[in-house]
matplotlib code that plots the C-alpha trace (Angstrom):
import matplotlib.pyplot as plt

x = [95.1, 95.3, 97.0, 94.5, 91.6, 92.8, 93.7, 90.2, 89.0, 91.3, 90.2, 86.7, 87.8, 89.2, 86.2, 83.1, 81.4, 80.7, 79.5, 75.6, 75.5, 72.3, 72.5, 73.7, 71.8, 73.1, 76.6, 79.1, 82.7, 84.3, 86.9, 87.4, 90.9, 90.7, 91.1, 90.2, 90.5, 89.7, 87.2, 88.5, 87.7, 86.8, 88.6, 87.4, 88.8, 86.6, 87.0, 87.1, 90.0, 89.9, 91.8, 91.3, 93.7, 94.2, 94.8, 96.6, 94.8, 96.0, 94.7, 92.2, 90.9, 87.4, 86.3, 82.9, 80.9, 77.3, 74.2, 72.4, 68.2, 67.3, 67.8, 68.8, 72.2, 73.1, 77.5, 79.1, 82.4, 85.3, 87.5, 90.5, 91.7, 94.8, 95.8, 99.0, 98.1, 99.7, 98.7, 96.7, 94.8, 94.8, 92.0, 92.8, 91.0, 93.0, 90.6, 89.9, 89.8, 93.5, 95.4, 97.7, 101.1, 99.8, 98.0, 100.0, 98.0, 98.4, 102.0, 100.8, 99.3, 97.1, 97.5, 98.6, 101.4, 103.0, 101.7, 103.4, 101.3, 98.7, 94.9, 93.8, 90.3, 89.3, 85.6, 82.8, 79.6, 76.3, 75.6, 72.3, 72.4, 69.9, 70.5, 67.9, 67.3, 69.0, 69.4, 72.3, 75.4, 76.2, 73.7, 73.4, 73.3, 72.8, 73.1, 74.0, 75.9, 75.1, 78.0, 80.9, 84.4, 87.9, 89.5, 93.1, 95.4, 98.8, 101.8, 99.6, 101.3, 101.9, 104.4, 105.2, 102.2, 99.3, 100.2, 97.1, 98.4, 94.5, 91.8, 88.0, 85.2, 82.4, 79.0, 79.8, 77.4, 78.1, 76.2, 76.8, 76.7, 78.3, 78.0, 78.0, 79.1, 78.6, 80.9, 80.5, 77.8, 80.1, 81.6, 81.1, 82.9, 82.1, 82.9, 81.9, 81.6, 81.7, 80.3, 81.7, 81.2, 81.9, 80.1, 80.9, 84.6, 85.9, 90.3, 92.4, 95.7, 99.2, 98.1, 95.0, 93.2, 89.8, 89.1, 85.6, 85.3, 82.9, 85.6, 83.7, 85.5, 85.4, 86.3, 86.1, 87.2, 87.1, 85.0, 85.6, 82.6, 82.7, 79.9, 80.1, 77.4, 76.8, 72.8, 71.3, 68.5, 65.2]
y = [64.3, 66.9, 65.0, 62.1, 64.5, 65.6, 62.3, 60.9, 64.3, 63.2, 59.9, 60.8, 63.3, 60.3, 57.9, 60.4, 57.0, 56.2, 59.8, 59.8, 56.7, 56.9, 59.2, 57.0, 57.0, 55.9, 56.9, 58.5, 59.8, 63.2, 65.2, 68.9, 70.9, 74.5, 78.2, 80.1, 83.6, 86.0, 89.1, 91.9, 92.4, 95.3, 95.3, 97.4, 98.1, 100.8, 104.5, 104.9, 102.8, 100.5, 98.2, 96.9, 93.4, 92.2, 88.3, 86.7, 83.8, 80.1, 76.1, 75.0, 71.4, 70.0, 66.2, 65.5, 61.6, 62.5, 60.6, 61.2, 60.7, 61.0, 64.4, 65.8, 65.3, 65.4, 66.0, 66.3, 68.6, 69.6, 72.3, 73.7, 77.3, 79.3, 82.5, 85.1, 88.7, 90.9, 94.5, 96.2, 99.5, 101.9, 104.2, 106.1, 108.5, 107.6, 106.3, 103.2, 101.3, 101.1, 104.0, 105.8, 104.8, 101.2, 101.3, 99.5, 100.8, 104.7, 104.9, 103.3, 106.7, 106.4, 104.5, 101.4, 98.9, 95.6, 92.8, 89.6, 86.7, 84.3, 83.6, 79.8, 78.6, 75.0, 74.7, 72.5, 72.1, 70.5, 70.7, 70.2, 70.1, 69.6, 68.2, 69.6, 67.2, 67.4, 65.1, 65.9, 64.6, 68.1, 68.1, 71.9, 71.5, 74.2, 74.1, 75.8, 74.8, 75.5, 75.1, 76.6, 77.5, 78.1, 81.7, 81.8, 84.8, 83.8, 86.5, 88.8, 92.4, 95.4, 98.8, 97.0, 98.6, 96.3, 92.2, 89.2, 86.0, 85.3, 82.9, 82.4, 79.9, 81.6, 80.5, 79.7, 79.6, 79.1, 78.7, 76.0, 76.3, 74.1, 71.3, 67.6, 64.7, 61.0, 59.4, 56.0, 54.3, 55.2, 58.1, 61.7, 64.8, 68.6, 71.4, 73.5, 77.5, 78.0, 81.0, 81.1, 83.7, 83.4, 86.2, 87.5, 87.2, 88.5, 88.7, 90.7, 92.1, 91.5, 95.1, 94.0, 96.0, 94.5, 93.1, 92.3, 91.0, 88.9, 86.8, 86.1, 83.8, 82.8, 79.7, 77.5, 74.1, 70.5, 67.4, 63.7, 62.2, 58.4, 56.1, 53.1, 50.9, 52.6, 51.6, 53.7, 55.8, 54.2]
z = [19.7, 16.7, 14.7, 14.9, 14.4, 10.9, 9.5, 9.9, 8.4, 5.6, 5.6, 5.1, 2.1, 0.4, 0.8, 0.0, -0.7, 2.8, 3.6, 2.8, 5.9, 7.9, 11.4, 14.3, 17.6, 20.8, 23.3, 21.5, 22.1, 20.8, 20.5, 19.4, 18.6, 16.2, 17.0, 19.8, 19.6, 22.7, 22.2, 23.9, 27.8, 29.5, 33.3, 35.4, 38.2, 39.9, 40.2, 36.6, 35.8, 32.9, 31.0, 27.6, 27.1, 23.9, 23.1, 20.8, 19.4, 20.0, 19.6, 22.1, 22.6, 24.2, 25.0, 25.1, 26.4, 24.2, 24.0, 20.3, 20.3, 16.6, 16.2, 19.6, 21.0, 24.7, 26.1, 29.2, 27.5, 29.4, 27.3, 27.3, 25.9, 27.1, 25.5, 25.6, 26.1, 23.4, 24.3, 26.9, 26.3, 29.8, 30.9, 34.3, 36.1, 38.9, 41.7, 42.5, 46.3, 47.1, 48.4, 45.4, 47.3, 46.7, 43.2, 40.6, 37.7, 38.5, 37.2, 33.9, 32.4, 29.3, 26.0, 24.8, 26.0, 25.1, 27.5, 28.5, 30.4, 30.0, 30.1, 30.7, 30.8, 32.0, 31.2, 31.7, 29.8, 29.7, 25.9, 24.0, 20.2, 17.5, 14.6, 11.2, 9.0, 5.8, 3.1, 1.6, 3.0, 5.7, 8.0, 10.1, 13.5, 16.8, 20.1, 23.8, 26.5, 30.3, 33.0, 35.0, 34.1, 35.8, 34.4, 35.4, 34.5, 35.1, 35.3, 33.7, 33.3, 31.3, 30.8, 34.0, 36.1, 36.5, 37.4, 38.0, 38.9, 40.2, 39.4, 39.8, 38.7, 37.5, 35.7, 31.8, 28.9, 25.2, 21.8, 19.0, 15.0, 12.6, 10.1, 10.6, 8.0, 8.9, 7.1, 8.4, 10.5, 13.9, 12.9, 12.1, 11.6, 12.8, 11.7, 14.7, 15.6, 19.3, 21.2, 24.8, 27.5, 31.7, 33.8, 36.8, 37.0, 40.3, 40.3, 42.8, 41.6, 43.6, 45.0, 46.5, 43.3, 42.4, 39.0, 37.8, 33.7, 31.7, 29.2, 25.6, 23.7, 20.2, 18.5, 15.2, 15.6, 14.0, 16.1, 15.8, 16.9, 16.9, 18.2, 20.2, 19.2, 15.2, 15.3, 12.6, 13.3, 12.3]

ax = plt.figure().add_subplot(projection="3d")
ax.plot(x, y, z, "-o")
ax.set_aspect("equal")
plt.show()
């Protein structure tokens, strides 16, 4: 999918002819691969205990099924990210709700450590997207994106004291900027900014310690949108 993503962005690079086409209108078909890169998380895991992970960046991909009216754009997205960890910052006053004998995180001590294991998120979104109107051949675009999403840490774990192999579905919202180019009456490319945060992220450690985080996600990415009819807006 990448690889076909780039060769119609080259495609449109060679032929800037075709770019200034009139905005389509009408059910339309996309597809979305770039970089996401993590923010840092907070976990907190009660009693004072907290642990910063820190995640390496990584390709991510989204599919969207949109519906354009003139200016305002309608998708149903599903998305993919999945991240490594690469370091984990520890915080420990030493509470927390699980007896010491049995808390992973209290032989840790404070500082930083190499981490090993990975975040996956399987989204999806409700987008709406406007469109300004522009007359040159970029056209601006923003938008938000209502829905629910699927965090999975897998094998998470670091200085060999704290390990999440836990998921949970939580509510998911995320904001849209970016730059469109119709290069052809049915087909258009993005250059997109994505925004994307879940809330209310509820984990359990193999310890039976309780993790609650709010994942915020960054990513720039490039879209193929192609249209299945190609009428031209009037």
């Amino acid at each position: 999918m990448y690889r076909v993503i780039f060769l119609a962005a080259a495609v449109a690079l060679i032929f800037p002819a075709v770019a200034a086409a009139e905005t389509s209108t009408g059910l339309y078909f996309s597809v979305q691969t770039g970089l996401n890169l993590p923010f840092d998380e907070e976990w907190d895991f009660g009693g004072g205990n907290e642990v910063e992970p820190d995640w390496e960046s990584a390709a991510f991909g989204t599919a969207s099924l949109g519906y354009q009216w003139d200016n305002i754009r309608t998708e149903l997205e599903i998305g993919h990210r999945n991240n490594s960890l690469d370091t984990a910052v520890f915080s420990l006053a030493g509470g927390g709700g699980v007896p010491a004998a049995n808390r992973l995180i209290s032989a840790a001590g404070n500082g930083e450590f190499a981490g090993d294991g990975d975040a996956t998120v399987w989204s999806a979104m409700a987008n709406f997207i406007y469109d300004f109107d522009s007359e040159a051949r970029f056209r601006p675009y923003a938008g938000f994106g209502l829905g629910a999403a699927n965090v999975d840490y897998s094998g998470i774990n670091s200085a060999s004291s704290i390990i999440v192999n836990d998921d949970d579905t939580a509510f998911a919202y995320q904001l849209l900027l970016g730059l469109s180019w119709q290069f052809t009456v049915r087909g258009a490319i993005e250059l997109r900014y994505t925004l994307l945060g879940v809330s209310g992220v509820e984990l359990t450690s193999t310890e039976g310690e309780m993790l609650d985080t709010d994942p915020l996600q960054n990513s720039l990415g490039l879209v193929l949108r192609w249209y299945f009819s190609g009428e031209e807006k009037s």
